[in-house]
C-alpha positions, 0 to 999 in steps of 0.5 A, spaced: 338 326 573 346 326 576 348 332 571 341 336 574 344 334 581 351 337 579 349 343 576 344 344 582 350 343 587 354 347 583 348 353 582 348 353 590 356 353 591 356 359 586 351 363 590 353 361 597 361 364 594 358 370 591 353 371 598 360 371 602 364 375 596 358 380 597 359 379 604 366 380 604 365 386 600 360 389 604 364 388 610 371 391 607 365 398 604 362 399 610 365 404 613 364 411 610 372 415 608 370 420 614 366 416 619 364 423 623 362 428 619 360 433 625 362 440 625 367 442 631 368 447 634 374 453 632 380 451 639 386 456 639 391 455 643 398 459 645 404 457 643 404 453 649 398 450 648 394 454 653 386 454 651 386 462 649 378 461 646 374 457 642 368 458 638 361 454 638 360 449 632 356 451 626 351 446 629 350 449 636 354 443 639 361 445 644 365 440 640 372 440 640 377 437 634 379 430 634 384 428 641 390 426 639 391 422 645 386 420 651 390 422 658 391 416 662 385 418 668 381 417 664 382 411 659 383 407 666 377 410 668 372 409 662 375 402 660 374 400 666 367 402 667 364 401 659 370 396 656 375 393 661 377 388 655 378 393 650 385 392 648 383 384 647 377 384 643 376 384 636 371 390 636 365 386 640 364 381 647 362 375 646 361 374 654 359 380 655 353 381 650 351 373 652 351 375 659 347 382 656 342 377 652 341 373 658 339 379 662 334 382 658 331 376 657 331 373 664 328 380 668 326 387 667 332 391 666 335 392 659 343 393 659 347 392 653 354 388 652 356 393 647 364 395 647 366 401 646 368 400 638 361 399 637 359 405 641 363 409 637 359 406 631 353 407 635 355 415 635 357 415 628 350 413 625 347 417 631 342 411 631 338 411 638 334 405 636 336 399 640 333 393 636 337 387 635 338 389 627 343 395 629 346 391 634 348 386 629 349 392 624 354 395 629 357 389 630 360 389 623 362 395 622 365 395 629 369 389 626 371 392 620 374 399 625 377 394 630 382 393 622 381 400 620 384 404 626 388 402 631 385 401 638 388 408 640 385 413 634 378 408 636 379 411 643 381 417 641 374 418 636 370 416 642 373 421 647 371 426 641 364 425 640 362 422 647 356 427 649 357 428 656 350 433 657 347 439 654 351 441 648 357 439 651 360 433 646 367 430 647 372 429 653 376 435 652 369 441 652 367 436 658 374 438 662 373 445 661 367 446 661 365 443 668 372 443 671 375 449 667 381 445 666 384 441 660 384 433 659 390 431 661 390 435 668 384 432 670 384 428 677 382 422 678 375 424 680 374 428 676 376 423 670 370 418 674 365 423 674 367 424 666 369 417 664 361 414 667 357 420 664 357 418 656 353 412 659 347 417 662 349 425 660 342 428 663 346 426 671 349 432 670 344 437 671 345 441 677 340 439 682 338 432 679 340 426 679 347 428 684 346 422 687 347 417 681 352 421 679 356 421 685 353 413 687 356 412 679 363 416 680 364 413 687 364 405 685 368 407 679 373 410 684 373 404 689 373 399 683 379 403 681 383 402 688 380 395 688 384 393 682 391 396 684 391 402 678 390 408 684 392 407 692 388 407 698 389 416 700 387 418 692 380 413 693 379 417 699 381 424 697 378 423 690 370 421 693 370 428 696 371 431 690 366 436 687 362 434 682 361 437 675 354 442 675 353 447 671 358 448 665 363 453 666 365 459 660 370 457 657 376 462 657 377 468 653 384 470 653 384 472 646 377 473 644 378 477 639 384 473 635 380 468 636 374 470 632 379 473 627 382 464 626 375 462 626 373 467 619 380 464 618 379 457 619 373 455 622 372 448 626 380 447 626 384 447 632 389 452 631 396 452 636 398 460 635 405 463 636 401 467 642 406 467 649 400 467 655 404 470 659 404 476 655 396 475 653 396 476 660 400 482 662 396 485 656 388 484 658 390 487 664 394 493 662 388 493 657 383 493 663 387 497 667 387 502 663 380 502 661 377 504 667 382 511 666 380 512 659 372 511 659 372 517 665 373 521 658 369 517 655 374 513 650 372 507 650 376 502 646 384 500 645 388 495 641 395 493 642 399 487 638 407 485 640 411 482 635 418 479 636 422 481 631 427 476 629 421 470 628 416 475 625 410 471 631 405 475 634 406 474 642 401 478 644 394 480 641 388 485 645 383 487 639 380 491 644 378 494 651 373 489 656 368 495 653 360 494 653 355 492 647 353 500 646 362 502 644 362 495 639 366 492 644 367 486 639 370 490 634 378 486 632 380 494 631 388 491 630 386 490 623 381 496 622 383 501 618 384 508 622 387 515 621 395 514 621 396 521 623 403 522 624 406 515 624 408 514 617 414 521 618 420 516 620 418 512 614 419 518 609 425 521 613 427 514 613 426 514 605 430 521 604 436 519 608 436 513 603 435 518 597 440 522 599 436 528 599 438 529 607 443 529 611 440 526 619 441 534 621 439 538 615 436 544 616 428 544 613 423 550 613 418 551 617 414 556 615 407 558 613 405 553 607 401 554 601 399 548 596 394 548 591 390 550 597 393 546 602 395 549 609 399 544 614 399 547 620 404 544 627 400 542 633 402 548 636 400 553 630 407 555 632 412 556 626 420 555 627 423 558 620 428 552 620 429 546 624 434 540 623 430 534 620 432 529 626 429 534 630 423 535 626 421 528 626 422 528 633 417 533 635 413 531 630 412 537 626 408 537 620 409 542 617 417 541 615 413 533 613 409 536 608 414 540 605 419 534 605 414 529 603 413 535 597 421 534 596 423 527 596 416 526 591 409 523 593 408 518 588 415 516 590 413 515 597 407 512 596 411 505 591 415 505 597 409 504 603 406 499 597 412 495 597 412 495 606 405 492 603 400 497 607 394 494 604 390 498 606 392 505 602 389 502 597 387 508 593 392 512 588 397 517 591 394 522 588 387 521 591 391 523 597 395 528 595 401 531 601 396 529 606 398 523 606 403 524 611 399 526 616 393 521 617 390 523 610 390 516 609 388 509 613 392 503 615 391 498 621 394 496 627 397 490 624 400 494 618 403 499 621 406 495 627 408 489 622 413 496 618 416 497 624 418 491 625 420 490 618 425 496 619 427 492 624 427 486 622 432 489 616 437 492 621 438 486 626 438 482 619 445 485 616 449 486 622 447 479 623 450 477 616 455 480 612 452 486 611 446 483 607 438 484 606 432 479 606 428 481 600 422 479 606 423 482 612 416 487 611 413 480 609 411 473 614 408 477 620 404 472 623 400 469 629 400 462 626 406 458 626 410 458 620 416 453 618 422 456 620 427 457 614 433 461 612 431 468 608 436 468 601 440 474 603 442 480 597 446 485 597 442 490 596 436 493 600 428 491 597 427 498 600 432 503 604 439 501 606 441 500 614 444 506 614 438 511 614 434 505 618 439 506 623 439 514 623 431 513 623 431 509 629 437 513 633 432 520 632 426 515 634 429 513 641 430 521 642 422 521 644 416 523 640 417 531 644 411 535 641 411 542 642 406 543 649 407 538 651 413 538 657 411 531 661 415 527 656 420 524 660 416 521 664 416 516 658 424 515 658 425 507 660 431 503 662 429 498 656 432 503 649 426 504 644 425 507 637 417 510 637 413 514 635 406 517 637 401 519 632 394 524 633 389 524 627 385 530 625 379 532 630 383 528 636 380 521 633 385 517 633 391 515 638 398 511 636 404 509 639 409 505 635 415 503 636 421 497 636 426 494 640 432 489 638 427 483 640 420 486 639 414 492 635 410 494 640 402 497 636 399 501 641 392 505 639 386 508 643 380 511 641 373 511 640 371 505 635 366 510 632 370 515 630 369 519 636 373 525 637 374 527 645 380 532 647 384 527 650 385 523 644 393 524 642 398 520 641 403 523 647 397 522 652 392 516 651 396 512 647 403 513 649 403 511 657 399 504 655 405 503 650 411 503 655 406 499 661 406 494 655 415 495 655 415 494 661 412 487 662 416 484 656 422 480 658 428 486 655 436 485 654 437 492 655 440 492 649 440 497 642 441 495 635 448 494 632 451 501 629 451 497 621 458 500 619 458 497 612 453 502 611 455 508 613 461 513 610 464 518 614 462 525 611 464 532 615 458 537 616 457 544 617 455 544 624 449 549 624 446 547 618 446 539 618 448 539 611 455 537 607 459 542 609 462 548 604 467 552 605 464 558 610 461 553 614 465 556 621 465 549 625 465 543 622 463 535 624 465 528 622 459 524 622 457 517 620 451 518 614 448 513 609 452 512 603 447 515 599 448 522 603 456 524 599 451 526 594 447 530 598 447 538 598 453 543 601 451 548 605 449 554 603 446 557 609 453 560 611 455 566 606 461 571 606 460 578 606 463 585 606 462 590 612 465 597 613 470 597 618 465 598 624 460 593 622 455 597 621 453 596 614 454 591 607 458 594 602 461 591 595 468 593 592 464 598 586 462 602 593 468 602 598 475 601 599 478 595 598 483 596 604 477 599 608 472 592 607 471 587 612 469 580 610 465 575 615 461 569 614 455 569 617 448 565 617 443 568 613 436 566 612 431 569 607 427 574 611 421 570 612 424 564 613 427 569 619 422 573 621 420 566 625 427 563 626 429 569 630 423 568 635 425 562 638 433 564 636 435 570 640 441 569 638 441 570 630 443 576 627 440 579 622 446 582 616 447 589 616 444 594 612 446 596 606 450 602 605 447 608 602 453 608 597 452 601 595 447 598 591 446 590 592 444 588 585 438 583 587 438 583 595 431 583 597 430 586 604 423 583 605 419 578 603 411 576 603 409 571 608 401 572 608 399 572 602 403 568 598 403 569 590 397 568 586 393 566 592 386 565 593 383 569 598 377 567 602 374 571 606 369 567 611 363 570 615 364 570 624 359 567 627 356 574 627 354 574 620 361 580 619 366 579 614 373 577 617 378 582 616 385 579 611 391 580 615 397 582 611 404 580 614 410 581 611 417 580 614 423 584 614 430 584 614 430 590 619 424 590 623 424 596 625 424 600 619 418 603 616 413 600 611 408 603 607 402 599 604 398 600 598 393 596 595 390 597 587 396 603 588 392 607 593 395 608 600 392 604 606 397 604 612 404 603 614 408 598 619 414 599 624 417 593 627 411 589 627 409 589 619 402 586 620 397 590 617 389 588 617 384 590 611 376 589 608 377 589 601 372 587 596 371 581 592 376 582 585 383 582 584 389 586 586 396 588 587 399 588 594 405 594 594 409 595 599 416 600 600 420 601 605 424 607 607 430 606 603 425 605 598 426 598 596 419 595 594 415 589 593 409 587 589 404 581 590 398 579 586 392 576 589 385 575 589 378 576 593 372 571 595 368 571 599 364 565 603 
């Protein structure tokens, strides 16, 4: 019987501990890993951390991400009001749930003793059943968070996820939404109104129960002054302040990169590298200019400003304050758009680092055929030959598809996919020498971003000892980076800092196209290497460009690709772009001449190119190294006259002692035939004499059609065939020309060798002779439409 009692005692000291273990077990388990799960809202801040714009939670809820701190006004106010004795307990009252229990049991009212780690438990578990099991249930548990997390991070839970009416949960949405102002600037009234509302959220409808609200707010308030924690004059001045109505939108000071962080990082409170002050000049240059461009029914613009040096975006408009029917809510800074010609300075850029140019090499710009390509100017003008720097300058097309033709398609397109320009993602072929002007799409963020590296990769090696980064196409972005030192090289990931310099140095000169005579408006106090852009059909408007410090994008259009006449670079985008100059804070200052990369060359001062022995007047100038191996001149040339000038003869024909030698700058007679109508001052050579005969020298030139051409003949809009107009270029322009097509004779020319005829479909000859009986043939043949 005593052994029974013994082990009975026992049985019930085992069950007793192992009630208490599991007691003990499930007190130290019952918190869950994450005690909120609830969505949050997308916050993004600027780099001052300024509220720029924040998105909705996925559950429909404005709810803000986690507090790190609770701002003093409203930690004073709410423990007062719901838990004066917050930092002493352990998670619960005694006195105050006793005097809770007494309450309900002794009158009407129903009142609860809980703490606010029991209401943050109570939130977490999203319970509103008020029975004495979950009280008891929350107890332990608010026990247990009192061991898991400081009393500040407990506070800082229940300003997160405190409603405080509506949709609106947690302290920071409240602030902004009533009173348009972070937490930690609230007042002290403000901070009442919000630190009692938790308690009963629907006092905040406009219009109803105002009067609790304020009668609520008030005795806070008093109790505040009562107990020392403000002075008389704020209790007096904070009871007549307003009271929180109808919620407030919240800003919208970047709205379009803040739906780009929140496809990035939803429900997470992400602080940019955006500067506010710069946002702010921009939506309202984005404004101000949008009132002008709609009158022409251009409804949408995008700019992004970068700092060169840190690679942080500071400034970022997706798109003009349009309406809904223009797709207002389109991010166009990363859309794919025709380029037009803001891709020229990279291939000019390429060249100089090839060696292939010199900065003020002569290039041809004449008419061009291509495997049926035809390139045209914007001015449909031609200028036979024109420096590259110049070329670049004007933005002439022609002499760019030539180049580009010159220093190699595929050559050039590896070098924009190691600027990583993502979105030419097609192969080079598919798109051919057009590339160079607007065949291909890239974004506003690509391009200004390559602007900047170029930039980036000057400013890197006069800072250095004449070194490079392998980055500095690379870690552009609008979210804080870690800072750390970039591993310099010796040498360059792509071109050299000498023809980045040339490039920006023709860049500062101004985009100058032909037309158009208002370009200097645009000059500036603050220097800049830009350049404007304009894509087929009047569609596209760029203006990019780069100061020391910053890459300014700018782009205007239509996000539905409608064109409209006054969508050029020059007009639409270009007065946008030096608004945007002009609001940023500038040092004046140009970029560093980088010395290490240069060579002292001596250049002929009329082509541009190394110079040879017959160029009459020479130059020093400073060129990339690679520029040493580029060509010698070959325009200038020594020939032989008579001793009155007045013809071209050779020793088999003319006494020696009777000859002349000069040198003079000779062009190809079609490239001439254009040269000379914007140069009055060029000189034709002299005819040959009738004695002498120039082995090789031919006079004239074909400059329409070219060699092997297809023809196509094409209907005008009266259902007539167009007449095919030969054009040939002479070196003696007023000297007659005789045409025959097939051998049959069908005209003759003098002065202006442009004859029109109406041939049938086939294939023909082309003859041509002039009066000294020199002759040319040209083969061709006819479609038509």
């Amino acid at each position: 019987m005593k052994k029974q009692h013994i082990i009975l005692k026992l049985t019930k000291h085992k069950i007793k501990l192992s009630v208490f273990v599991l007691v003990v077990l499930y007190w130290l388990f019952c918190l869950p890993a994450t005690l909120f799960k609830d969505p949050t809202s997308t916050v993004v801040e600027s780099s001052a951390g300024d509220l720029l714009g924040a998105r909705i939670a996925d559950d429909g809820q404005w709810r803000f991400p986690t507090l790190d701190s609770v701002p003093y006004r409203f930690e004073q106010s709410l423990l007062l009001f719901e838990d004066e004795y917050f930092y002493t307990h352990p998670g619960f009252n005694p006195v105050a749930m006793g005097k809770a229990i007494y309450g309900n049991l002794t009158t009407d009212k129903r009142r609860g003793g809980s703490t606010l780690t029991q209401q943050v438990i109570r939130l977490s578990r999203k319970n509103n059943k008020r029975t004495y099991a979950e009280k008891l249930l929350e107890l332990v548990k608010a026990t247990r968070l009192e061991t898991k997390y400081s009393k500040d991070e407990i506070l800082a839970m229940y300003a997160t996820y405190a409603p405080f009416g509506g949709n609106v949960v947690g302290l920071e949405t409240a602030a902004w939404r009533y009173f348009r102002l972070p937490a930690h600037q609230l007042s002290w009234g403000q901070s009442a109104a919000l630190a009692v509302l938790p308690n009963n959220p629907s006092m905040v409808r406009p219009g109803k129960n105002e009067g609790t609200l304020s009668r609520k707010r008030n005795q806070l308030l008093e109790k505040l002054w009562k107990k020392g924690i403000i002075d008389e004059r704020t209790y007096q001045l904070s009871i007549l302040e307003e009271l929180p109505g109808k919620p407030y939108a919240l800003p919208q000071v970047a709205s379009h990169l803040t739906e780009q962080i929140r496809k990035e990082h939803n429900g997470k409170r992400i602080k940019t590298t955006i500067q506010r002050d710069v946002q702010r000049d921009l939506n309202r240059l984005a404004e101000a200019h949008y009132t002008q461009l709609q009158q022409n029914e251009i409804y949408n613009l995008a700019m992004v400003v970068m700092d060169v040096a840190t690679k942080e975006v500071i400034g970022y408009v997706g798109n003009a304050p349009t309406k809904s029917q223009h797709q207002k809510d389109v991010d166009i800074v990363m859309r794919p758009r025709s380029t037009g010609s803001v891709l020229k300075p990279l291939l000019y850029a390429g060249m100089l680092d090839a060696g292939d140019i010199l900065p003020e090499s002569l290039v041809l710009d004449i008419p061009t055929y291509i495997n049926g390509y035809q390139p045209q100017n914007f001015d449909k003008e031609f200028q036979g030959v024109v420096p590259a720097s110049n070329a670049l300058a004007r933005s002439l097309n022609v002499p760019a598809v030539r180049m580009l033709r010159r220093y190699g398609l595929d050559k050039f397109y590896t070098n924009l996919q190691e600027m990583e320009i993502e979105h030419i993602d097609k192969s080079a072929n598919y798109y051919g020498l057009s590339l160079i002007l607007g065949g291909a799409e890239s974004s506003l963020w690509e391009v200004t971003k390559t602007y900047a590296g170029l930039a980036h990769t000057l400013n890197t090696y006069t800072a250095t000892s004449s070194e490079y980064t392998k980055t500095a196409f690379q870690g552009y972005s609008y979210i804080p980076h870690t800072s750390h030192e970039e591993p310099l090289f010796a040498d360059p990931s792509i071109f050299d800092a000498g023809a980045i310099y040339h490039t920006l140095e023709t860049l500062r000169e101004v985009n100058r196209p032909t037309g158009e005579e208002n370009w200097q408006f645009y000059e500036d106090a603050q220097p800049i290497a830009w350049k404007t852009g304009t894509s087929y059909g009047f569609k596209d408007a760029w203006a990019v460009g780069v100061t020391p410090q910053y890459a300014i994008g700018v782009w205007v259009g239509n996000a539905d690709g409608e064109g409209r006449p006054g969508i050029t670079g020059i007009q639409a985008a270009a007065p946008l772009f030096f608004d945007v100059l002009r609001t940023l804070p500038n040092k004046g200052t140009w970029f560093s001449k980088p010395f290490d990369a240069l060579t002292e060359v001596s250049v002929c001062s009329k082509s541009g190119n190394l110079a040879s022995v017959y160029c009459p007047e020479t130059k020093q100038i400073l060129v990339p190294e690679a520029g040493i191996h580029s060509v010698s001149c070959t325009y200038h040339k020594q020939i032989y006259v008579t001793a009155s000038g007045n013809y071209r003869v050779n020793s088999d024909c003319y006494a020696l002692d009777q000859m002349t030698s000069e040198v003079r700058f000779v062009l190809s007679p079609a490239i001439a035939y254009y040269y000379a109508s914007k140069h009055p001052e060029y000189k034709e050579l002299p005819s040959i004499h009738p004695d002498c005969d120039m082995l090789g020298e031919q006079p004239m030139s074909f400059i329409y059609p070219k060699k092997n051409e297809d023809i196509i003949l094409p209907k005008d809009f009266d259902g007539k065939r167009n007449d095919l107009i030969l054009k040939l270029a002479h070196r003696r322009p007023d000297t007659k020309v005789f045409w025959y097509l097939n051998d049959i004779f069908i005209g003759d020319t003098e002065t202006f060798h442009e004859l029109a005829v109406l041939p049938e479909e086939g294939d023909y000859i082309i003859t041509v002779v002039d009066a000294e009986g020199n002759q040319l043939k040209q083969q061709i043949k006819v479609t038509k439409s």
